[in-house]
C-alpha positions in Angstrom: 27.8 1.6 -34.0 26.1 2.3 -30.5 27.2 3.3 -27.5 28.1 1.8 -24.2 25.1 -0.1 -22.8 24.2 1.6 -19.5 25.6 0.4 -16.3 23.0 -1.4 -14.1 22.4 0.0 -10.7 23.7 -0.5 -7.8 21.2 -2.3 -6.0 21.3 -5.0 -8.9 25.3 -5.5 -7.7 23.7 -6.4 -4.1 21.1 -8.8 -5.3 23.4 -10.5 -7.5 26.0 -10.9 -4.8 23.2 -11.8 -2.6 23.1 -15.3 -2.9 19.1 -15.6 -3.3 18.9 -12.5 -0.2 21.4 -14.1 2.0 23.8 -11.5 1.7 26.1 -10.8 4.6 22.6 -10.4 7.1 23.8 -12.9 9.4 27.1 -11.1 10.1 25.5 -7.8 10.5 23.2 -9.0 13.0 25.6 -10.4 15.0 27.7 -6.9 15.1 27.0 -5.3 18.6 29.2 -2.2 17.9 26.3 -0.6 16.1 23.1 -0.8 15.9 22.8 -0.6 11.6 23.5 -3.4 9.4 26.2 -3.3 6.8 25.3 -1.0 3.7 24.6 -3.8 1.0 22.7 -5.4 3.9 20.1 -2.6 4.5 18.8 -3.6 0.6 19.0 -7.3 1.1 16.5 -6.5 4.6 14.0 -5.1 2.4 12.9 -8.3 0.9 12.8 -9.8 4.3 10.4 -7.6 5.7 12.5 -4.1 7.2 13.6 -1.4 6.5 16.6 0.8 8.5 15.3 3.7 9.8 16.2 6.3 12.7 14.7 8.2 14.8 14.8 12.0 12.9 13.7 14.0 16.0 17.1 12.5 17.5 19.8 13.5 14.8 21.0 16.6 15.7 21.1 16.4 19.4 23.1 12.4 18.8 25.2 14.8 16.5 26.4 16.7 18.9 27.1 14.3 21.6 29.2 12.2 18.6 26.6 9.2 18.4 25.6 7.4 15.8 22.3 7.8 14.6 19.0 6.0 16.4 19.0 3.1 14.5 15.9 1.4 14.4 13.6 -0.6 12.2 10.7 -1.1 10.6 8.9 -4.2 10.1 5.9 -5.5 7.9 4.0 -7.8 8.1 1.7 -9.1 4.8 -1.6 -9.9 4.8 -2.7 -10.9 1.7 -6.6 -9.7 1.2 -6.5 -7.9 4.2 -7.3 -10.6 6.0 -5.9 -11.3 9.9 -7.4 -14.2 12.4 -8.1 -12.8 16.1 -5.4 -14.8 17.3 -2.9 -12.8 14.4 -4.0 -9.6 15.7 -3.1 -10.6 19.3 0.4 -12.3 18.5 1.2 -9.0 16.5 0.0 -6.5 19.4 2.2 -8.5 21.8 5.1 -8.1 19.9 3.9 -4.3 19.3 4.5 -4.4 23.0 7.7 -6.1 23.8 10.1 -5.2 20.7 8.3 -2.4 19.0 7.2 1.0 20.0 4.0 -0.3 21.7 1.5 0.8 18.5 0.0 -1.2 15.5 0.2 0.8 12.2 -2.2 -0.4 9.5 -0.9 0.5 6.2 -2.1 1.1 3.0 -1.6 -2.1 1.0 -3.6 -4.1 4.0 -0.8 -4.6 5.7 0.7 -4.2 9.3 3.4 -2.2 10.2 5.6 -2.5 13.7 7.9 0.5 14.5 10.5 1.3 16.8 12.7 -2.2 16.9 16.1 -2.3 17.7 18.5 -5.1 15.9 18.9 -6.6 19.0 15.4 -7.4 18.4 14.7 -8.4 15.0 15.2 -11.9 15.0 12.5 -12.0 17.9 10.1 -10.3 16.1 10.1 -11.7 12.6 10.4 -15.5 14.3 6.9 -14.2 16.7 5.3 -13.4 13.0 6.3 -16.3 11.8 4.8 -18.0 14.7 1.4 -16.2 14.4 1.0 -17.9 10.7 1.6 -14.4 8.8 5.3 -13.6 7.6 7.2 -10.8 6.5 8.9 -12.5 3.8 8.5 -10.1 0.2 6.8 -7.2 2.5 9.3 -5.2 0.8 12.0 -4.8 -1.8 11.8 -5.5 -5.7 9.5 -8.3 -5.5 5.6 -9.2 -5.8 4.2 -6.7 -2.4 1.4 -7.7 0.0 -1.5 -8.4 -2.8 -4.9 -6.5 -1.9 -8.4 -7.1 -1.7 -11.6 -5.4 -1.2 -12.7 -5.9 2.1 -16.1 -5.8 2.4 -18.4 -6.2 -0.2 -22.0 -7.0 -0.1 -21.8 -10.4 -1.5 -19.9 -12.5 0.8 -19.5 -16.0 -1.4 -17.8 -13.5 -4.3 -15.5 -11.8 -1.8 -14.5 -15.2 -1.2 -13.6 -16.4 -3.9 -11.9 -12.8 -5.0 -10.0 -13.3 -1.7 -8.7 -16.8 -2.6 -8.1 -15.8 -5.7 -5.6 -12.9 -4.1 -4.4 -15.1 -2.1 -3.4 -17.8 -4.3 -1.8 -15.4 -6.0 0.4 -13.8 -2.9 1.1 -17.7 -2.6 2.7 -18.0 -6.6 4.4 -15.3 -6.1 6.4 -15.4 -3.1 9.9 -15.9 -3.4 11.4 -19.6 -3.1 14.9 -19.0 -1.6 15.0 -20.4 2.0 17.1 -17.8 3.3 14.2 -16.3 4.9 13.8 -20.1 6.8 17.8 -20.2 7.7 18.0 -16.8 9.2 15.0 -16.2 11.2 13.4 -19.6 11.6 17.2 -21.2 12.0 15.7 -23.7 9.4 19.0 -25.9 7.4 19.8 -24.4 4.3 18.5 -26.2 1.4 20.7 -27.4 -1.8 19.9 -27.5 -4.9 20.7 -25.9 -8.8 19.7 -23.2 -10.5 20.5 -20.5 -13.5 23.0 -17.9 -13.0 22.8 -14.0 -14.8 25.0 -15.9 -16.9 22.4 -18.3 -17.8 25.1 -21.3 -16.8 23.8 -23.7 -14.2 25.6 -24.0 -11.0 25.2 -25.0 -7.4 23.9 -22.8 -5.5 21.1 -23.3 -2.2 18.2 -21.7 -4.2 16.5 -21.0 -7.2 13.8 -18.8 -8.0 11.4 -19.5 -10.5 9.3 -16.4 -11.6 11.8 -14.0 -10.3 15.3 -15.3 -11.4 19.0 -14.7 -9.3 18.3 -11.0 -9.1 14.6 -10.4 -8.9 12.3 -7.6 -9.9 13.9 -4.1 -11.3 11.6 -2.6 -8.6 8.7 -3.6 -6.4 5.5 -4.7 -7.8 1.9 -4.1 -6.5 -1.2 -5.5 -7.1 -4.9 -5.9 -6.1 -8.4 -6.9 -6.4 -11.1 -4.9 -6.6 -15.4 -5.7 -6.6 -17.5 -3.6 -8.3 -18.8 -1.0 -7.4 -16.3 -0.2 -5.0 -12.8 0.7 -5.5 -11.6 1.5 -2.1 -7.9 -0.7 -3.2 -7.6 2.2 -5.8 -7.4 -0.5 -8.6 -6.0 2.0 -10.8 -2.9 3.0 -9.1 -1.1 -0.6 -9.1 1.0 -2.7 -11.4 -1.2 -5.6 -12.3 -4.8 -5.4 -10.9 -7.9 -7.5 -11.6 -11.7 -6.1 -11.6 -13.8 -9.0 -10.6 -17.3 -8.9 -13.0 -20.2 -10.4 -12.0 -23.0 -11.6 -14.3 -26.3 -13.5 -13.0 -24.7 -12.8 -9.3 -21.8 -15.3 -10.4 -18.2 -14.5 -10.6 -17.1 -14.7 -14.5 -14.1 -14.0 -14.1 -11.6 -10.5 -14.4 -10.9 -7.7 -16.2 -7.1 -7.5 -16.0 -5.3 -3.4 -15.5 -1.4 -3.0 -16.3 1.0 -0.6 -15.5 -0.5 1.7 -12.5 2.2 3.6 -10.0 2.1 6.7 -8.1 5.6 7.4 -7.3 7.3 10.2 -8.6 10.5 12.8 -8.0 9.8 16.3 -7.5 10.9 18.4 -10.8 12.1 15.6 -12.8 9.2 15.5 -15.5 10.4 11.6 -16.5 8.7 10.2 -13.4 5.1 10.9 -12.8 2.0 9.0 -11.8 0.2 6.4 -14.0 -3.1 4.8 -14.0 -3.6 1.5 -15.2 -4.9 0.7 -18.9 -7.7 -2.2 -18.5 -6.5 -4.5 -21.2 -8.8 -7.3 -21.6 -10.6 -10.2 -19.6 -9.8 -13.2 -17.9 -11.4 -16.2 -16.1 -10.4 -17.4 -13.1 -8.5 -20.3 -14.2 -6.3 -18.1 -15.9 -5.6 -15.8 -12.9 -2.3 -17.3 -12.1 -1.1 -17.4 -16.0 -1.9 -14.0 -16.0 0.2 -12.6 -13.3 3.2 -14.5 -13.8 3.2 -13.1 -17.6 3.3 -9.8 -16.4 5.5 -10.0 -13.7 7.7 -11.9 -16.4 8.1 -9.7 -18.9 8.4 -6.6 -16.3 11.4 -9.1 -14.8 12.9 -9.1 -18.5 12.1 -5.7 -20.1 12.1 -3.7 -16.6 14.9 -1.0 -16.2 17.7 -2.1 -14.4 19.9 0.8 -15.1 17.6 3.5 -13.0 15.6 2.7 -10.5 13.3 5.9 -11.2 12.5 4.1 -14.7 12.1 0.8 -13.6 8.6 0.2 -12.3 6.0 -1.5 -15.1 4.8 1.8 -16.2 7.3 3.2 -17.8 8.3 -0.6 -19.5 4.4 0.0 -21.1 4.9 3.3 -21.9 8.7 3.0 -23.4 7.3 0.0 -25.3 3.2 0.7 -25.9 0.2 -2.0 -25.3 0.4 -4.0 -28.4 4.1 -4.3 -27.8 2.8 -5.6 -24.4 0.1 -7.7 -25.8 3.0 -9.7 -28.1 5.2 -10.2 -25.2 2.4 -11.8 -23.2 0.5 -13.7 -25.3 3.9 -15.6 -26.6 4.3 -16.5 -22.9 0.4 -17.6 -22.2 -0.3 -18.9 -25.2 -3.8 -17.6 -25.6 -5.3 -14.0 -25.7 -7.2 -12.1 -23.5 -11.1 -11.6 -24.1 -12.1 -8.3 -24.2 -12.1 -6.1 -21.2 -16.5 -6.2 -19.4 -18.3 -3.6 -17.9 -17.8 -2.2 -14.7 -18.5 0.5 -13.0 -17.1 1.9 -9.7 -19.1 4.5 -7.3 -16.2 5.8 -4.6 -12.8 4.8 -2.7 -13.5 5.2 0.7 -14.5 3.0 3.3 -17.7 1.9 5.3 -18.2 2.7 8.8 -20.6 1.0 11.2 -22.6 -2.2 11.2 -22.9 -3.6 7.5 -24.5 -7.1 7.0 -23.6 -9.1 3.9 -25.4 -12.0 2.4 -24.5 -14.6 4.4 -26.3 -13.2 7.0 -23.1 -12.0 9.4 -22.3 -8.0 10.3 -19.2 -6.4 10.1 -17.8 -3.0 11.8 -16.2 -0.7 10.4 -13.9 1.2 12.7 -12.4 4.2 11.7 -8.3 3.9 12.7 -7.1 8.4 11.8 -3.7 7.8 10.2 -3.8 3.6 10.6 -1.9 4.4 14.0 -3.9 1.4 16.9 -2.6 3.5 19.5 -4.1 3.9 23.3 -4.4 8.4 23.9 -6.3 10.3 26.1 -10.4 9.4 25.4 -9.4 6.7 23.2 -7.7 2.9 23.9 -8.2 2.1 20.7 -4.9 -0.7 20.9 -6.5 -1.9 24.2 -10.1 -1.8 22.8 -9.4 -4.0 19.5 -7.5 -6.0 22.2 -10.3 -6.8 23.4 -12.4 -7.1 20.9 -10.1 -10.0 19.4 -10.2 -11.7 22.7 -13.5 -12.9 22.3 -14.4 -12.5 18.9 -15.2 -15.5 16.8 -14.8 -14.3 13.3 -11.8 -11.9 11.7 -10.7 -8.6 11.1 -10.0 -7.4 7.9 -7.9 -4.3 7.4 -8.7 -1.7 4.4 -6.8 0.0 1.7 -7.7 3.5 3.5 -5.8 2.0 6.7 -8.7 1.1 8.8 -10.3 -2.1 10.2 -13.4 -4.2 9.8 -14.4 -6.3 12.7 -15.8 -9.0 10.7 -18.2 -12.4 10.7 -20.0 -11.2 13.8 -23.6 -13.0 14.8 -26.4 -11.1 15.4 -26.4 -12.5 19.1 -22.7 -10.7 19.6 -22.9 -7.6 18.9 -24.1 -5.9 21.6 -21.0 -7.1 23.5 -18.9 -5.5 20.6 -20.8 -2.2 20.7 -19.7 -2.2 24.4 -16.5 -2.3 24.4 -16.4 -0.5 20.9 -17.6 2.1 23.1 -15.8 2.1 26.5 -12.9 2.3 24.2 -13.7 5.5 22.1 -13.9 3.4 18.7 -17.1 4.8 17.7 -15.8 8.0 16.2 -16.9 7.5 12.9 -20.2 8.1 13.9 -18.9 11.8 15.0 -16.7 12.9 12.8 -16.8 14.9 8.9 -16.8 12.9 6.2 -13.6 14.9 5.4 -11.4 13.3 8.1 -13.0 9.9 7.3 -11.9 10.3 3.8 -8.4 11.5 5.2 -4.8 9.6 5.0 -1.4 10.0 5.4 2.1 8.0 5.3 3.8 8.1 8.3 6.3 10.7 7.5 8.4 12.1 10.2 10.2 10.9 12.5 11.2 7.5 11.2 10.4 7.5 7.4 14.2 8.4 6.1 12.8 9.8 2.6 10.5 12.3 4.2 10.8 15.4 3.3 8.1 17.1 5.3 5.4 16.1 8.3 2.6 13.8 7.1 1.1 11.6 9.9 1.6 13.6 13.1 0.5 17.0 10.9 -2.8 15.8 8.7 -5.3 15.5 11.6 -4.5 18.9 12.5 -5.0 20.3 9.2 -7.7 18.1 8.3 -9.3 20.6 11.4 -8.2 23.5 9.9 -10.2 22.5 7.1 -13.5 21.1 8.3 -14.1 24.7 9.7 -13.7 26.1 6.3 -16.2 23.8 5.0 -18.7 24.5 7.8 -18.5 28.2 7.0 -19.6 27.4 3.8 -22.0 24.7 5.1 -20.3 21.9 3.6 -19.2 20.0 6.6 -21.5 17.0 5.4 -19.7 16.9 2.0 -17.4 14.0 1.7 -14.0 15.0 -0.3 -10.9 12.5 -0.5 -8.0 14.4 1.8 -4.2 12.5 1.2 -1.3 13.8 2.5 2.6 12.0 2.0 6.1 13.3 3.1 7.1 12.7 0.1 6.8 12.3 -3.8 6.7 8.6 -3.7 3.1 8.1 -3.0 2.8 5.8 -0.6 -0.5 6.9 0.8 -1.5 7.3 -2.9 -1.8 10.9 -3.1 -2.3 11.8 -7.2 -6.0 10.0 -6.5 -7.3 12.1 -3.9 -9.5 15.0 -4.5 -6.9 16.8 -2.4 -3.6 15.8 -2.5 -0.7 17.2 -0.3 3.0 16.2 -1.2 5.7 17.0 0.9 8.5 19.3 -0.4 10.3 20.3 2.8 9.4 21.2 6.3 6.1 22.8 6.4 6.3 22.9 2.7 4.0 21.1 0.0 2.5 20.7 -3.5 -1.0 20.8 -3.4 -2.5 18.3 -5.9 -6.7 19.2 -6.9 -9.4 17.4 -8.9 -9.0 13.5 -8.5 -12.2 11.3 -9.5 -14.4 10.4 -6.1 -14.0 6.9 -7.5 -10.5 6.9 -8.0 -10.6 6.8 -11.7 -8.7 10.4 -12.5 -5.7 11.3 -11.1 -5.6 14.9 -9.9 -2.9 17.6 -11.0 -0.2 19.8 -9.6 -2.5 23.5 -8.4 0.3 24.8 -6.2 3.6 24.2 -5.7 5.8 24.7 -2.5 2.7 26.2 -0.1 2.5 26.4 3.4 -0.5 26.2 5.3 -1.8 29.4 5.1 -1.5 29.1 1.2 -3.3 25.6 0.9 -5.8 27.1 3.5 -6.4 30.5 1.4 -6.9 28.5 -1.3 -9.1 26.1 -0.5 -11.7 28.6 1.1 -12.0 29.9 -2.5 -12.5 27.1 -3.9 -15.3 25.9 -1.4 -17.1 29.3 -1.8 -17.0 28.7 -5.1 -18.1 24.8 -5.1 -21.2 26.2 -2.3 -22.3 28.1 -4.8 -22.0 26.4 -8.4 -22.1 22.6 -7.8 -24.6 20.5 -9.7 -26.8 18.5 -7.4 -24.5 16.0 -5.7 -21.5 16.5 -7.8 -18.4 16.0 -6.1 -15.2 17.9 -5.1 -13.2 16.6 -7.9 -15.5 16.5 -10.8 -16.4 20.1 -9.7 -12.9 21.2 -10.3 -12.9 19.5 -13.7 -16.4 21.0 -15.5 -15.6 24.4 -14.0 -12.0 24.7 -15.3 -10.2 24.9 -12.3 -8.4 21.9 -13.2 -7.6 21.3 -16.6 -7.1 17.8 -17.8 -3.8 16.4 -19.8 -3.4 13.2 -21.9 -1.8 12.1 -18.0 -4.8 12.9 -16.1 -7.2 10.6 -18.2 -9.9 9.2 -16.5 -11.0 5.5 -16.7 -14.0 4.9 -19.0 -16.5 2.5 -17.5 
């Protein structure tokens, strides 16, 4: 006989009492004795758009006066493909300025992020959102994330059509319940009937049809990516789709399951994954595709441990043709096989690029994804600006920068000005190492940080460029991530240097990631402070000065010379 099935988490107890994310989120709001919500309540937020945060820098000294903590919050805003009219980007800097902390923080997944709000301010801030035609609805919690997009590939009418694609999908998979409408938007709440967790119909004022009463085990992430560039690190989400392009015409996808960098520091059941390409798709099938997958991750996922629930380890506790089974009983046809492809780095473009419609687009080069005004640099006022008069978009990028983007020929001389007067041109004065550079914010606000990321990587990232110029490699461009903590937000495990915080001033240097972002790196150090990660890099670049092959890269250097040796876990994608 077997045991007692395992109890489900706790978090599944607050989405189930939720009532489709309704929870008690009106009633917290309303509760001026403190500026938190109710415990349940700060899960329920997540799938609304915020997380509760404080101010770190604050604790001890509200501590010993007997206050509670700085409360605060942080809100996102999705974007799917990366894509934000001028008029967005004004509406969400105004708000920056009124109810956040006066800065614009471009994250990772193409997304923006506004810190610094106070409760008081919330509903003010996700109604301005809503009321610049970008939400924040599914920004977070265990649900379908903002879905990504290369931003700026060469052929404009395929990035198109990759973008709708992307979006369409966002659109599908976005949750149905109209709390989102009743307590921010104070739209009526909306009747209706749906299935319960014990499958027997009832009334209820939602329903949800992908995701069911309690949602996702965990959150899911996904994006598109155009050959040859794989600066949305295809490899590191969920569900991801590899647009291939015969006779300049889009055929259609090859489809990659079950990516995910998070991890726990020494618990050896949690690690990173990279996706396994499992076959082709057209584009009439995009849709079919993604809601099998997010399907049978909604039935198979762990519910019983949120450090085992993410589609990774559902493939690996089950294996692909187990997978395979599963989805083609719910699609009804079979994948082709997986195409060609073949991806050259994961960084960004800087400066003027034209694509083949004829239009330019600037790349701007945002350190950190903070749009902050500083000393030599009004970068928040500059893209200000900029947005004012300009007459296409911006697109942000997985490596937390943004394009200006559908520029005439005839404008941009009045971009380059204020591009200028506004100190945005750095890219064009900067190592290749710092443009290659990123970080999660980290300290103060993030409350599972364990060390400094953010406020701490651009002075490192210094640190390091002169150790490169001493062995006259300042032109050498090497992938530099840094995160506060295991979970990988910044996506760490696929940089050629990865940094992961332990404690303060304390990290695990990761070495030897693909310069595409096809290999994840692995663990060199653990627990090193600077001085250690500095000592041993200077090594290293002495020895890469002397030995490298041509134009090899950082990463692959590691790998032939057996610095780094590679595991069945550090497998790198075959093109």
């Amino acid at each position: 006989m077997g045991g007692a099935k395992p109890a489900l988490t706790p978090v599944e107890g607050v989405k189930a009492r939720s009532n489709y994310l309704r929870g008690t989120l009106l009633q917290s709001l309303a509760d001026s004795a403190t500026g938190a919500l109710a415990e349940d309540d700060t899960h329920v937020s997540k799938f609304h758009g915020f997380y509760q945060q404080d101010n770190r820098d604050h604790r001890e000294e509200r501590r010993r006066q007997m206050l509670e903590p700085d409360h605060q919050f942080m809100i996102r805003a999705r974007v799917p493909g990366g894509i934000c009219t001028p008029r967005q980007w004004l509406a969400l800097d105004a708000i920056a300025q009124q109810w956040a902390n006066g800065t614009i923080r471009l994250t990772t997944r193409q997304a923006f992020q506004l810190h610094g709000v106070i409760k008081g301010n919330l509903k003010s801030t996700i109604r301005g959102i809503n009321d610049s035609l970008l939400d924040t609805i599914a920004a977070c919690g265990d649900v379908n994330r903002n879905v990504m997009c290369t931003p700026l590939p060469e052929a404009s009418a395929i990035h198109r059509q990759v973008c709708a694609d992307a979006q369409a999908v966002s659109r599908h998979l976005t949750p149905h319940t109209t709390a989102y409408h009743e307590i921010w938007l104070d739209k009526e709440r909306v009747g209706g009937t749906a299935e319960t967790p014990s499958a027997n119909k009832k009334e209820v004022s939602d329903h949800e049809p992908i995701y069911g009463p309690t949602y996702l085990p965990r959150k899911f992430k996904m994006s598109f990516a155009i050959p040859p560039r794989n600066d949305v690190d295809v490899f590191a989400h969920d569900l991801s789709f590899i647009a291939i392009i015969e006779n300049n015409v889009l055929a259609g996808y090859n489809v990659a399951v079950g990516g995910g960098m998070g991890a726990t520091h020494g618990d050896p059941a949690t690690y990173p994954r990279l996706a396994d390409t499992i076959g082709f798709c057209t584009r009439e099938q995009v849709l079919a595709v993604t809601e099998a997958i997010v399907t049978i991750q909604r039935d198979f996922g762990d519910r019983t441990s949120r450090k085992h629930a993410r589609l990774k380890y559902t493939l690996d506790d089950n294996g692909l043709d187990w997978l395979h089974t599963q989805f083609e009983a719910r699609v009804g046809f079979r994948l082709a096989a997986h195409k060609p492809f073949e991806f050259t780095h994961n960084g960004d473009r800087f400066g003027w690029q034209q694509t083949s419609d004829g239009l330019w687009h600037l790349g701007l080069f945002i350190e950190n994804g903070r749009v902050a005004d500083r000393a030599g640099a009004t970068q928040l006022t500059g893209l200000r600006e900029i947005a004012r008069i300009l007459k296409g978009e911006l697109r942000l990028t997985p490596n937390q920068n943004v394009v200006i983007s559908g520029v005439a020929a005839k404008d941009r001389a009045v971009i380059d000005e204020l591009v200028q007067a506004h100190g945005l041109d750095s890219w064009d004065r900067i190592s290749p190492l710092r443009l290659h550079s990123m970080a999660c914010v980290g300290f103060p606000t993030c409350g599972l940080s364990m060390a400094e990321s953010e406020r701490y990587l651009p002075e490192l990232v210094g640190r390091i460029e002169s150790l490169l110029e001493e062995h006259g490699m300042q032109e050498q461009a090497i992938t530099i991530r840094m995160t506060g903590c295991p979970n990988g937000c910044a996506r760490p495990y696929l940089a050629e240097i990865g940094l992961v915080g332990k404690a303060p001033g304390l990290y695990n240097l990761y070495l030897g990631a693909a310069f595409n972002g096809t290999r994840l790196n692995s663990l060199y150090r653990e627990s090193v402070q600077e001085a250690d990660i500095l000592q041993v890099l200077d090594g290293l670049f002495a020895l890469f000065a002397m030995s490298r092959n041509g134009a090899e890269a950082f990463g692959n250097f590691l790998h032939r010379t057996g610095v780094i040796k590679s595991s069945s876990d550090q497998r790198e994608i075959g093109q």
